[in-house]
DOMI-760301 format. One record per residue (C-alpha): residue in three letters; x, z, y. Coordinates in steps of 0.2 Angstrom, whole numbers. Layout:
@res->ala	px->X	pz->Z	py->Y
...
//
This chain:
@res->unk	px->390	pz->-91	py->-22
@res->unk	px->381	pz->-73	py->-23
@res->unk	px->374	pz->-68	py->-38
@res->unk	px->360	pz->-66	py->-30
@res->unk	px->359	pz->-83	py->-24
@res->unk	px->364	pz->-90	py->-41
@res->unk	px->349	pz->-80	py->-50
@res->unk	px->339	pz->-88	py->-38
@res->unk	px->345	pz->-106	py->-41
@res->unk	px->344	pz->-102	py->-58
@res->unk	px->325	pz->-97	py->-56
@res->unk	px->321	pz->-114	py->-47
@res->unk	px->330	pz->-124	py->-62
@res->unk	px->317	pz->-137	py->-71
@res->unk	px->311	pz->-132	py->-87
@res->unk	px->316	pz->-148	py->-96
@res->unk	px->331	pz->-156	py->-108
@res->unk	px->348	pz->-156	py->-100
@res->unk	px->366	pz->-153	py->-99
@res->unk	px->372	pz->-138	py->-88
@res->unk	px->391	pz->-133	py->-83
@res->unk	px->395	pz->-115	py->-76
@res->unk	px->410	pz->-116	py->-61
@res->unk	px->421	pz->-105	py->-54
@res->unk	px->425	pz->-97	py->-37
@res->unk	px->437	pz->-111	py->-35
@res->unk	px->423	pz->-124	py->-41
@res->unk	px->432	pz->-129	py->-59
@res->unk	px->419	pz->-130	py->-73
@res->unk	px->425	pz->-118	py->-85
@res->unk	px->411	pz->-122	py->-98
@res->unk	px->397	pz->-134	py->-101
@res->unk	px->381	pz->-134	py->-113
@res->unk	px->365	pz->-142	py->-119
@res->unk	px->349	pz->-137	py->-120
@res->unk	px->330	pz->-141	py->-125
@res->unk	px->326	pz->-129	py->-108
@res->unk	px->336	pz->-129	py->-95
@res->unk	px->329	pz->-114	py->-84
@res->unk	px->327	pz->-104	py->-102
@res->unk	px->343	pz->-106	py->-109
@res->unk	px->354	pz->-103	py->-92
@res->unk	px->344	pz->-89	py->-90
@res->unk	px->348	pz->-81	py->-106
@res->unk	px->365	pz->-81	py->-98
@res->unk	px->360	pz->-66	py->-89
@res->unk	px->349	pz->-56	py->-96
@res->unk	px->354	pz->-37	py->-99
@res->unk	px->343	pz->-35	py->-116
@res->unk	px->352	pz->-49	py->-125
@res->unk	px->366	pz->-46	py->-133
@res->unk	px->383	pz->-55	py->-129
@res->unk	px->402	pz->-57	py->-137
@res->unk	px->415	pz->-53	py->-128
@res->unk	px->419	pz->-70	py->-125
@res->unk	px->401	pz->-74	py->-119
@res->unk	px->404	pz->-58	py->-106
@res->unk	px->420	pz->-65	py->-100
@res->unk	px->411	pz->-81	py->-96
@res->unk	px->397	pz->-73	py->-86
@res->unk	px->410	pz->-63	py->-76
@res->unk	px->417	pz->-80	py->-71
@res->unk	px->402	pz->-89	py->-66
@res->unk	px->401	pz->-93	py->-46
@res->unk	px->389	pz->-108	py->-48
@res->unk	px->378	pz->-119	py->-58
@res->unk	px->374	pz->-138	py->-60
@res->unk	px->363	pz->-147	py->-72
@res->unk	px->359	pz->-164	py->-75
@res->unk	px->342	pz->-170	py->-82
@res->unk	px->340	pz->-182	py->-97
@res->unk	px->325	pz->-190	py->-104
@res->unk	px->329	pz->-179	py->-121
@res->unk	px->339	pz->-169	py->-133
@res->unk	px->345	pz->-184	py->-143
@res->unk	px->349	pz->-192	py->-126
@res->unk	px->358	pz->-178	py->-120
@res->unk	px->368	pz->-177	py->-140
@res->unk	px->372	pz->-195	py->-139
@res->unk	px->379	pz->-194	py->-120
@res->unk	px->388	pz->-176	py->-124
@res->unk	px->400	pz->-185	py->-137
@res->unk	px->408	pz->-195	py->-124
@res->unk	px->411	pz->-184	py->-109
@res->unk	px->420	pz->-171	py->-121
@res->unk	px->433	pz->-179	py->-119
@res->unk	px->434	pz->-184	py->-103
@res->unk	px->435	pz->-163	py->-95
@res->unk	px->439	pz->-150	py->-107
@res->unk	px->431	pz->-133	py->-100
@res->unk	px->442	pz->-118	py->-105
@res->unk	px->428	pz->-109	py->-115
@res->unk	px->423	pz->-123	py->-123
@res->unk	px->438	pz->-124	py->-133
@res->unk	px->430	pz->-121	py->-150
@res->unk	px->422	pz->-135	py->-148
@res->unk	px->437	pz->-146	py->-145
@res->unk	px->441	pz->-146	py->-165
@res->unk	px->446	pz->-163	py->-169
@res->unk	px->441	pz->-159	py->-186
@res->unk	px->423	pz->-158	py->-181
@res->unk	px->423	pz->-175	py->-173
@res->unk	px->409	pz->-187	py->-184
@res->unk	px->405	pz->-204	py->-180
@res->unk	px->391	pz->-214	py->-187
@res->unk	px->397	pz->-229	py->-196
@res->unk	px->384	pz->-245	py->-196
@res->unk	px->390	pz->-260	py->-206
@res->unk	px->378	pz->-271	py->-201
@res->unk	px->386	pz->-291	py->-205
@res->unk	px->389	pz->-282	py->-225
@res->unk	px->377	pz->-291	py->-239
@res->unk	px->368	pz->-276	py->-238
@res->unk	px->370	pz->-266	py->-222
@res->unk	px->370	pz->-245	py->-223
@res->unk	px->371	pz->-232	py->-209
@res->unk	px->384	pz->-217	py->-215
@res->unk	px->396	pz->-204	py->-205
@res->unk	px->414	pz->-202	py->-208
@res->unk	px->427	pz->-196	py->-198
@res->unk	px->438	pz->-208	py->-196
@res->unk	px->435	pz->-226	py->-190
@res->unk	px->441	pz->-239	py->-197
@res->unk	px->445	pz->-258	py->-189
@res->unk	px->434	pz->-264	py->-203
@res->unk	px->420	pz->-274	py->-196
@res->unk	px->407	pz->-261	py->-194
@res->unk	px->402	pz->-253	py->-177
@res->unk	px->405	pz->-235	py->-174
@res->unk	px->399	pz->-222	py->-162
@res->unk	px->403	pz->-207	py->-158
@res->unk	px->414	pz->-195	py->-161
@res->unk	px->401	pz->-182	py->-159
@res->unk	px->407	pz->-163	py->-162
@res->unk	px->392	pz->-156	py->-168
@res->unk	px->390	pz->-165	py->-187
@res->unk	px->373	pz->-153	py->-191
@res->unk	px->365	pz->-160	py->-174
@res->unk	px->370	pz->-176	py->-177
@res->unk	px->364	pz->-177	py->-193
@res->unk	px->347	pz->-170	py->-187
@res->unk	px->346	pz->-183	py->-173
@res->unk	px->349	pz->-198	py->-187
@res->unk	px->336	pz->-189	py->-198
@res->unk	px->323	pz->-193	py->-185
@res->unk	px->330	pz->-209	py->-179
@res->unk	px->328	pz->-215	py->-198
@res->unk	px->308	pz->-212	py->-197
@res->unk	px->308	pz->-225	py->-183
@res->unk	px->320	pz->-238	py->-190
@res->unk	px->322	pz->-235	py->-208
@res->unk	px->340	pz->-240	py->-215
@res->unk	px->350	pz->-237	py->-231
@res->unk	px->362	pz->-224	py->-233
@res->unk	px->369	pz->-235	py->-248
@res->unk	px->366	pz->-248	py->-258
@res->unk	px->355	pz->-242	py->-273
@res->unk	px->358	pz->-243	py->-292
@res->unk	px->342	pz->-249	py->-297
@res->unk	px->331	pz->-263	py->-291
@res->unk	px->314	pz->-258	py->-299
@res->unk	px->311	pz->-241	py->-288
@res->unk	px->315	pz->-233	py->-270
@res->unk	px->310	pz->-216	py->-269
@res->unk	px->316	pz->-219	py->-250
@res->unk	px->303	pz->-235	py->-247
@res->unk	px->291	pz->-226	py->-253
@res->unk	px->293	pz->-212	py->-240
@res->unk	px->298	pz->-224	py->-224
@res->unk	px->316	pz->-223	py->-224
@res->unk	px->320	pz->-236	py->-233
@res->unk	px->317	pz->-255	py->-229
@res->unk	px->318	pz->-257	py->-245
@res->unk	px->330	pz->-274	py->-247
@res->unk	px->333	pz->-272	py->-264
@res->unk	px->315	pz->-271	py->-267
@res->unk	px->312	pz->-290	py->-257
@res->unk	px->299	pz->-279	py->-246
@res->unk	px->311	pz->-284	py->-230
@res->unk	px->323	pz->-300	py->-228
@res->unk	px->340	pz->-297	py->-223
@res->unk	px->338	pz->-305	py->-208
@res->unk	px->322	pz->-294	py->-202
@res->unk	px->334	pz->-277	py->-210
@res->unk	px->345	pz->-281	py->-196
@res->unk	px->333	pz->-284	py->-181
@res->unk	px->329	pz->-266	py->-186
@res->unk	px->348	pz->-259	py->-187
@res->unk	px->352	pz->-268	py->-170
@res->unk	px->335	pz->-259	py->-162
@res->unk	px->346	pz->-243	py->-170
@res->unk	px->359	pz->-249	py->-161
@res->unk	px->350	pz->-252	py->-145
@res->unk	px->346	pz->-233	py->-146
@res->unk	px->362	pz->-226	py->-148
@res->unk	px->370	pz->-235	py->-135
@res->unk	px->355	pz->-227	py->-122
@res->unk	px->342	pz->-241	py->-119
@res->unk	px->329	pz->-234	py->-126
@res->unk	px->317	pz->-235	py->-113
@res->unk	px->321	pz->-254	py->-114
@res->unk	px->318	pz->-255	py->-133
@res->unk	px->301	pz->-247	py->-130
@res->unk	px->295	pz->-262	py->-119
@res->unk	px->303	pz->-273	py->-129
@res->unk	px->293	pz->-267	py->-144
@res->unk	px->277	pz->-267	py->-135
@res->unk	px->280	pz->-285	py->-131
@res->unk	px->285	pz->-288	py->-150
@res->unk	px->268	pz->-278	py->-153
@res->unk	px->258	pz->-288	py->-142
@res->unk	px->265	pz->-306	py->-148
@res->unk	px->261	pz->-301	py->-167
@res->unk	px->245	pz->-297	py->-165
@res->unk	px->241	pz->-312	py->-152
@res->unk	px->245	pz->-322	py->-167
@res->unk	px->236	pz->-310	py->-179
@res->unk	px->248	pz->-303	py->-189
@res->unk	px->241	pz->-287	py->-187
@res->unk	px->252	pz->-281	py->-202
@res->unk	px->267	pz->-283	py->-191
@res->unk	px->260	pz->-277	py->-177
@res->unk	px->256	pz->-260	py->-182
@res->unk	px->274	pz->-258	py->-188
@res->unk	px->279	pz->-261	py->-170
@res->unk	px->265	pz->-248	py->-164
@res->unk	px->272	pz->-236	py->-176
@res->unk	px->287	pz->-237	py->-172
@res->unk	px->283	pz->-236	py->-154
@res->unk	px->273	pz->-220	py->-159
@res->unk	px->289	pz->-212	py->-168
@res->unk	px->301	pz->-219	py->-153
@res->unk	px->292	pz->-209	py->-139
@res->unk	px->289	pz->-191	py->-153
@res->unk	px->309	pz->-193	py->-156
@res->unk	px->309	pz->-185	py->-137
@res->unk	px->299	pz->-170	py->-144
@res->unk	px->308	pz->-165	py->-156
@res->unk	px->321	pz->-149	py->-156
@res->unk	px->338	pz->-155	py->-161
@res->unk	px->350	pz->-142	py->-151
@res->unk	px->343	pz->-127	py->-154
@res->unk	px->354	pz->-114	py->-148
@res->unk	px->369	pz->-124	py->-151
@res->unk	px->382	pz->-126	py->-136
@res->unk	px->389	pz->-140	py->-133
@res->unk	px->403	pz->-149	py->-120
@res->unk	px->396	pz->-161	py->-105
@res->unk	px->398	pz->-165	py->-87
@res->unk	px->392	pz->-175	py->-74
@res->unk	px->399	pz->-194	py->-74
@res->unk	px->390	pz->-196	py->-58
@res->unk	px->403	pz->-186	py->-46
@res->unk	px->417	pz->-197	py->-54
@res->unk	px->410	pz->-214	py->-48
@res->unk	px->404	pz->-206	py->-34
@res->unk	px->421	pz->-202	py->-29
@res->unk	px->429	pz->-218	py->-33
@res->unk	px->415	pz->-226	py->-22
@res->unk	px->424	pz->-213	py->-8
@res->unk	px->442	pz->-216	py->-12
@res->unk	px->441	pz->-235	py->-13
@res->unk	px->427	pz->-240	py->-1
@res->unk	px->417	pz->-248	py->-14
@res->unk	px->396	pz->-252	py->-8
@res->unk	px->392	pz->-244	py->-23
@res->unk	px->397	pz->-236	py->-40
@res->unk	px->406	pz->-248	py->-53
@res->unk	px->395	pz->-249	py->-66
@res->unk	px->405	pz->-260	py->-77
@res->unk	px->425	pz->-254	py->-75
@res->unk	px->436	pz->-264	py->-88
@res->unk	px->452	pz->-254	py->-93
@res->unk	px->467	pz->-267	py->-99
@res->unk	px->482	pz->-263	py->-110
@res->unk	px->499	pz->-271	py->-116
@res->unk	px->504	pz->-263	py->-136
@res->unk	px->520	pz->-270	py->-144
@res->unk	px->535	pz->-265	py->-152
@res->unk	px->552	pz->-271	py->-148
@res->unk	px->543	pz->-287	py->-141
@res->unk	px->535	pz->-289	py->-158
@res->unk	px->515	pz->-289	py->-162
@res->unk	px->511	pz->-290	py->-145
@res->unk	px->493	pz->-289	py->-139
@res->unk	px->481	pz->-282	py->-126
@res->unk	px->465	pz->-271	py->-126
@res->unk	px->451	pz->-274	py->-114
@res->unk	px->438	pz->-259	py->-115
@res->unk	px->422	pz->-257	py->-106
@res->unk	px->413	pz->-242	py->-97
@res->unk	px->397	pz->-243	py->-91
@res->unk	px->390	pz->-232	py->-80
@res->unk	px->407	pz->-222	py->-84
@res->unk	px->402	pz->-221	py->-104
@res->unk	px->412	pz->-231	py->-117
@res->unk	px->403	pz->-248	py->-121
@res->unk	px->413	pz->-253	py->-138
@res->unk	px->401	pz->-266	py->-139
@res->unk	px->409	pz->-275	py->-125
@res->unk	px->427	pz->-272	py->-132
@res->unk	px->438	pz->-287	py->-133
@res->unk	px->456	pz->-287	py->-142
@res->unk	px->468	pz->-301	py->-137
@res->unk	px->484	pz->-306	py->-148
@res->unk	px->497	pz->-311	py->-135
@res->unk	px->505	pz->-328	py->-134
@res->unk	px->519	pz->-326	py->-125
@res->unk	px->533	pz->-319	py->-136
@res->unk	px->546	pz->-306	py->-129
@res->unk	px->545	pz->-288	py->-121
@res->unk	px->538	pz->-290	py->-104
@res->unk	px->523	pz->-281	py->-98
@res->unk	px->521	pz->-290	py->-82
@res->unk	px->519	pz->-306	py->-91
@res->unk	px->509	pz->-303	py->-104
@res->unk	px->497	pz->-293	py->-89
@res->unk	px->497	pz->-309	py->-83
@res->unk	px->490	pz->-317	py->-99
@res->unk	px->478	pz->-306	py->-104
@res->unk	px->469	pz->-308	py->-85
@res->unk	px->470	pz->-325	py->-87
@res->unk	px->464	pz->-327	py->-102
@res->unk	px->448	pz->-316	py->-98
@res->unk	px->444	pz->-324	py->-83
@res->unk	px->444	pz->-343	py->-90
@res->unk	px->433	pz->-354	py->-99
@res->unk	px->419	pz->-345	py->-107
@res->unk	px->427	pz->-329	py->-109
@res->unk	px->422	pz->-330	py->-86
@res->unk	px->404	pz->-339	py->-90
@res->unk	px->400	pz->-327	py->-105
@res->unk	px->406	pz->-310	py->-101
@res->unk	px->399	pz->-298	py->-88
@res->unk	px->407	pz->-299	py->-71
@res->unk	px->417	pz->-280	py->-70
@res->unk	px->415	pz->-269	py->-54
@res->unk	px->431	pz->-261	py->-55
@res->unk	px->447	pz->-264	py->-65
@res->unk	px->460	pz->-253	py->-69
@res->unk	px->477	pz->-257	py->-76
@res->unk	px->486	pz->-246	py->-87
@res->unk	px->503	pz->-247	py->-78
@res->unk	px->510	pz->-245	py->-60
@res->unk	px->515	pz->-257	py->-46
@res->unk	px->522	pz->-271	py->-56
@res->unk	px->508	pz->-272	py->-68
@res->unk	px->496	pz->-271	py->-57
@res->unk	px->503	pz->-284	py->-45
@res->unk	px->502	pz->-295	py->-59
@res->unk	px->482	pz->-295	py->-62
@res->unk	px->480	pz->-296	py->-41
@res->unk	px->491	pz->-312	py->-43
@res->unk	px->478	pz->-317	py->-56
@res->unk	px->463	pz->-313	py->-48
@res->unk	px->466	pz->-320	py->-30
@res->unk	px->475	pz->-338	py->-40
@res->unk	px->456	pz->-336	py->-46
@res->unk	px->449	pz->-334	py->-30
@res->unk	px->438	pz->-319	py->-40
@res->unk	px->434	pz->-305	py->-28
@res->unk	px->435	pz->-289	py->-39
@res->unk	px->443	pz->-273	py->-34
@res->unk	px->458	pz->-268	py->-47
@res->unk	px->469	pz->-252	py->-48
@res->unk	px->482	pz->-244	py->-57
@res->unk	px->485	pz->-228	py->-66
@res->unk	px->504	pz->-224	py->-69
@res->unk	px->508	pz->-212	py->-84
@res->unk	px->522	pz->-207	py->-79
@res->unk	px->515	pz->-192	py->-64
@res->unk	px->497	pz->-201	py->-67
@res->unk	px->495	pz->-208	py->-49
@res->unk	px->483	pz->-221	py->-45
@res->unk	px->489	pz->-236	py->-36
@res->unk	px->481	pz->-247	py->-23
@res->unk	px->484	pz->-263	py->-16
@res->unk	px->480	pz->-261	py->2
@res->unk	px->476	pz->-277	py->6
@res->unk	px->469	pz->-283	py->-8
@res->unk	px->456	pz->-270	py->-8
@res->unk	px->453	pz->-280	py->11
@res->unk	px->460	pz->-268	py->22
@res->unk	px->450	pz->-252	py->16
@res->unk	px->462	pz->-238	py->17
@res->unk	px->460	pz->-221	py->12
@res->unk	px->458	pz->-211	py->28
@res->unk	px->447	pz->-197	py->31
@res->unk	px->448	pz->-191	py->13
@res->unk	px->444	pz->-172	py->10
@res->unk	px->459	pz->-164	py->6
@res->unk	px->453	pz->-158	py->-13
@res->unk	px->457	pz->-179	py->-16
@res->unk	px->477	pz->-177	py->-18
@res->unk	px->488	pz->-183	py->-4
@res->unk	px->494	pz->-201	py->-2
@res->unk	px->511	pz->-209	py->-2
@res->unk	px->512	pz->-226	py->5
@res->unk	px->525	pz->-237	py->0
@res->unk	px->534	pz->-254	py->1
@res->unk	px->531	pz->-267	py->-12
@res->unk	px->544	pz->-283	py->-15
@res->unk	px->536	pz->-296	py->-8
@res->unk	px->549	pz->-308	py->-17
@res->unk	px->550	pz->-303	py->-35
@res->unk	px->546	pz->-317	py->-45
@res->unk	px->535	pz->-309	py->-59
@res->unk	px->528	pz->-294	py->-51
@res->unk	px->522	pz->-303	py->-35
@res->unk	px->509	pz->-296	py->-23
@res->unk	px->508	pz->-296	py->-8
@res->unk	px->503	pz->-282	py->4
@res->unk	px->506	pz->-263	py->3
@res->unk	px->503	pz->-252	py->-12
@res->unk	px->497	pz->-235	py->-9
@res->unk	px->502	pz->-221	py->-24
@res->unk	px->486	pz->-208	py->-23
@res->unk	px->488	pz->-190	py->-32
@res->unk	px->472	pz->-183	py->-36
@res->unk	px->472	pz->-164	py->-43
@res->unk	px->472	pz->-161	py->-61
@res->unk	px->453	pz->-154	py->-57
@res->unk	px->447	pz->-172	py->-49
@res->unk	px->433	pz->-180	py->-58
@res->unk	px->439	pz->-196	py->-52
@res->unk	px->456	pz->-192	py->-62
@res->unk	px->449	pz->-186	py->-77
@res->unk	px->437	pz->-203	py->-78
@res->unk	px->453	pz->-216	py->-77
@res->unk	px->463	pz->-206	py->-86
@res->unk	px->448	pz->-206	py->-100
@res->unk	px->445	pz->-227	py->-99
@res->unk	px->466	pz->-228	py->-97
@res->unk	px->467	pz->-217	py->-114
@res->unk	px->454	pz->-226	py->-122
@res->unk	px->462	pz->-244	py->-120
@res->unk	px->479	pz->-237	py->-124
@res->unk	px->470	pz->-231	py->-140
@res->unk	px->464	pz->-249	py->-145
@res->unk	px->478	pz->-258	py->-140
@res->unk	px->487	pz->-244	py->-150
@res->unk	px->476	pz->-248	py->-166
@res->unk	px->476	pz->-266	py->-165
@res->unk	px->498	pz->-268	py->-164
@res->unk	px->495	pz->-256	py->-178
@res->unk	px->485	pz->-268	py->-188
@res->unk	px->495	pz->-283	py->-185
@res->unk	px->511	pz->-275	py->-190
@res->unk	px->505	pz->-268	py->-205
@res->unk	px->499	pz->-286	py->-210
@res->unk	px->516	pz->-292	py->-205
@res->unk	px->526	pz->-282	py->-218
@res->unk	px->513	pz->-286	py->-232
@res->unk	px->517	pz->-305	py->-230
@res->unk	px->532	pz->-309	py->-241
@res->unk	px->543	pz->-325	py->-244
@res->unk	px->530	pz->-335	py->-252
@res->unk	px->518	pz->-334	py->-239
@res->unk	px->529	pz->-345	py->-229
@res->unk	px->531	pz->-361	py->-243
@res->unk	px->514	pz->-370	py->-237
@res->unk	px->515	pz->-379	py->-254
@res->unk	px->512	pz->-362	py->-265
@res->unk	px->494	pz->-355	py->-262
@res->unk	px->485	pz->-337	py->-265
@res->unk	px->483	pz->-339	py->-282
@res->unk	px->499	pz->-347	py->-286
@res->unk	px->508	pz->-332	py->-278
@res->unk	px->496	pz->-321	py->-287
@res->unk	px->502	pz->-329	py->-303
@res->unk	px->517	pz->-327	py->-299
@res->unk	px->520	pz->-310	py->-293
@res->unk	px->511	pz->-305	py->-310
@res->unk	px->520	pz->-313	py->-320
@res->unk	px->537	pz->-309	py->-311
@res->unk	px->534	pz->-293	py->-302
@res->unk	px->542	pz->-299	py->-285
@res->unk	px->549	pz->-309	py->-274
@res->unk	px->566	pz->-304	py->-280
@res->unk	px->562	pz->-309	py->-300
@res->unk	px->557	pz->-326	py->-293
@res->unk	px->573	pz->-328	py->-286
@res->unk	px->581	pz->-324	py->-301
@res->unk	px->570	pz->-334	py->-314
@res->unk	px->578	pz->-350	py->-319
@res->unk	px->568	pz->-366	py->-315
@res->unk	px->561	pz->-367	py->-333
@res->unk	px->553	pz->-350	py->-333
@res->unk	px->547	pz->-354	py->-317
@res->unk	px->538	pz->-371	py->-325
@res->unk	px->531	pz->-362	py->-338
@res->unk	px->521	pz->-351	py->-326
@res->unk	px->516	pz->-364	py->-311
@res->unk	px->522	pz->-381	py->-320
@res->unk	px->537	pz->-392	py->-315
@res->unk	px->531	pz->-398	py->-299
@res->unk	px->531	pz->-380	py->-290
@res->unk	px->543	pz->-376	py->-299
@res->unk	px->556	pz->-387	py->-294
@res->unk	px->549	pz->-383	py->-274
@res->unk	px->553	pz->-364	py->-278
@res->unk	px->570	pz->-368	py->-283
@res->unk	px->573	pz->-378	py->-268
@res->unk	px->567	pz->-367	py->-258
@res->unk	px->577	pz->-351	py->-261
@res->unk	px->593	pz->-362	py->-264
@res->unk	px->593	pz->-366	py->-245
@res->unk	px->590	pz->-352	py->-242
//
């Protein structure tokens, strides 16, 4: 594009929050930011009087085109950015790639006493996390606000007699018996609510709330819903970013452009990502993440510990499918749009096998690691092939599939799609692949570090937790056990376990 033509697109940009994301001649995004003004803060870009680092310079040099996207407000946008960092990775926004600037807000909210902190790094402890986000000031800002509207505890206070914090409106004030625990987490869920992006939802939802309270005169209650209301809708007012870049792009040329490749109505808005972890055959389990509207939904996370022993993907493809799709897991769960497979042909074939046993009609995929190629089942995917793609989409390699194989199965042709390392759509699978990989990862990771903590004991069904307490107290392992004779055993545990210790090691 001219620069004249883009200093004219630039001038017609609308002067609200949003993300932009300069391009390149060759239409790669090279750099991607936030701001309270769009038209203002693009504009700066070019501007002779202000002045720029080298680095900045380089940038505008670069610049062919311009894209924006428009989101309801800053806090929006700073929620939304923390996801799609890691999906494209801009070369000028590489400071902003620091691992060590990642935070994430941690929300413990089944604890006796629930508290909102930020760490960075999430643990598989019960709690619900978001993020990461890369900016922790911003962040931090953005909670800061978010408290005035549903006031939470950053931890549980010393003293029962005083809150400073109740008394300013950031504290429900638990300890205080001003709130139950049951009404302090009704709140911290409408937190919740928030950070994952409904907040347009939680507004009417309040207003109904509002409405309901005072119908029943509870006026009390009611103006805390019209409070909250008030402080829900100033929250979009308020200046988080500043001038403070961040990384972002749009998710919509991504589902747009599966929409293209696979022939689908309309965009998946709910795409479920499935893989196998294991180690030698051992600890063995399966991830199912969800994205919706291509954005990480941990809520909707499910972690399955496999049954079938042994090291066979295909099988264990089999059973996580299976599993997922029966009983109430099929009745309780949202129906998925898309889902992709972490795996080639075989694995793939295996969840088709699944799903057409089920006679469930969902469109499935596969993403190969190995040159990250996409497969497709021809046929399955009801005779939608992939003709007339623009040539930017990656060429196709149709290929042969056993027809006979016992465990891989399917039936039909499988096409192998390579996309550029630039696709959006690439860049989105690859994103919902890594991020199942990651919590399959983290799950074997549990089990097998609970695996090596269990000892000998644990498998003498006579000997309970606080016998083998005893016993490793008074002993100091497994191996003085073995070595104690019966009687010093008896005077620890008595006669009766004792004698069962004995005969238990002495067999073995």
């Amino acid at each position: 594009m001219k620069r004249e033509n883009l200093e004219k697109k630039i001038s017609q940009l609308p002067s609200c929050p949003g993300v932009y994301f300069f391009k390149n001649k060759k239409m790669q995004i090279i750099y991607v930011g936030k701001a309270s003004n769009l038209k203002n803060r693009v504009r700066q870009y070019f501007q002779n009087s202000r002045p720029k680092d080298p680095k900045t310079q380089v940038l505008i040099n670069e610049i062919s085109d311009v894209e924006i996207i428009e989101v309801a407000s800053e806090i929006d946008a700073l929620f939304l950015e923390a996801e799609l960092i890691k999906r494209y990775k801009p070369p000028y926004n590489i400071e902003e790639r620091d691992d060590k600037s990642n935070l994430f807000i941690r929300i413990d909210i089944n604890s006796p006493h629930p508290t909102v902190s930020f760490t960075r790094r999430p643990f598989d402890d019960g709690a619900k996390y978001f993020g990461p986000y890369i900016s922790g000031p911003a962040i931090r800002k953005a909670m800061r606000y978010l408290r005035r509207v549903f006031p939470y505890d950053t931890k549980v206070a010393r003293s029962r007699k005083q809150n400073l914090e109740h008394h300013l409106g950031l504290s429900p004030g638990l300890e205080l018996g001003k709130t139950t625990l049951s009404e302090y987490r009704d709140n911290l869920r409408r937190l919740i609510s928030y950070l994952k992006g409904n907040r347009t939802k939680l507004i009417r939802e309040l207003e109904a709330e509002m409405k309901k309270t005072a119908k029943a005169q509870n006026f009390e209650q009611a103006a805390i819903y019209r409070n909250q209301i008030s402080h829900l809708k100033e929250v979009t007012r308020q200046i988080v970013f500043g001038n403070e870049e961040f990384l972002d792009i749009s998710k919509d040329q991504a589902l747009n452009g599966l929409c293209e490749i696979l022939g689908l109505a309309n965009a998946p808005k709910r795409i479920e990502g499935y893989d196998i972890s294991h180690m030698s055959g051992t600890n063995n389990v399966a991830s199912l993440v969800v994205f919706t509207n291509g954005l990480p939904d941990k809520a909707q996370y499910r972690k399955f510990k496999m049954r079938l022993k042994g090291n066979d993907d295909f099988a264990h493809m089999r059973e996580v499918l299976t599993r997922r799709f029966s009983g109430n897991n099929l009745q309780n769960w949202p129906k998925p749009d898309l889902i992709l497979i972490d795996g080639g042909k075989g694995q793939l074939a295996a969840a088709i096998n699944v799903l057409l046993e089920k006679k469930i009609h969902i469109p499935a995929i596969g993403l190969a690691k190995k040159h990250e190629e996409i497969i497709i089942n021809r046929e399955y995917l009801q005779g939608q092939t992939l003709q007339n793609r623009k040539k930017d989409r990656g060429s196709i390699n149709e290929t042969e599939f056993s027809r006979t194989d016992p465990v891989r199965g399917g039936n039909g042709k499988y096409e192998v799609l390579s996309l550029g390392e630039d696709s959006h759509v690439r860049k989105l699978l690859q994103r919902i692949r890594d991020e199942s990989h990651r919590f399959a990862v983290s799950y074997h990771s549990l089990l097998r570090v609970k695996a090596q903590k269990i000892s000998e004991l644990d498998s003498i069904t006579e000997i309970g937790p606080a016998t083998r307490k005893k016993l490793i107290k008074n002993f100091g392992s497994v191996l003085g056990i073995k070595t104690a004779s019966q009687n010093e055993l008896a005077k620890v545990v008595g006669k009766n376990k004792a004698s069962i210790l004995r005969q238990y090691f002495s067999k073995k």
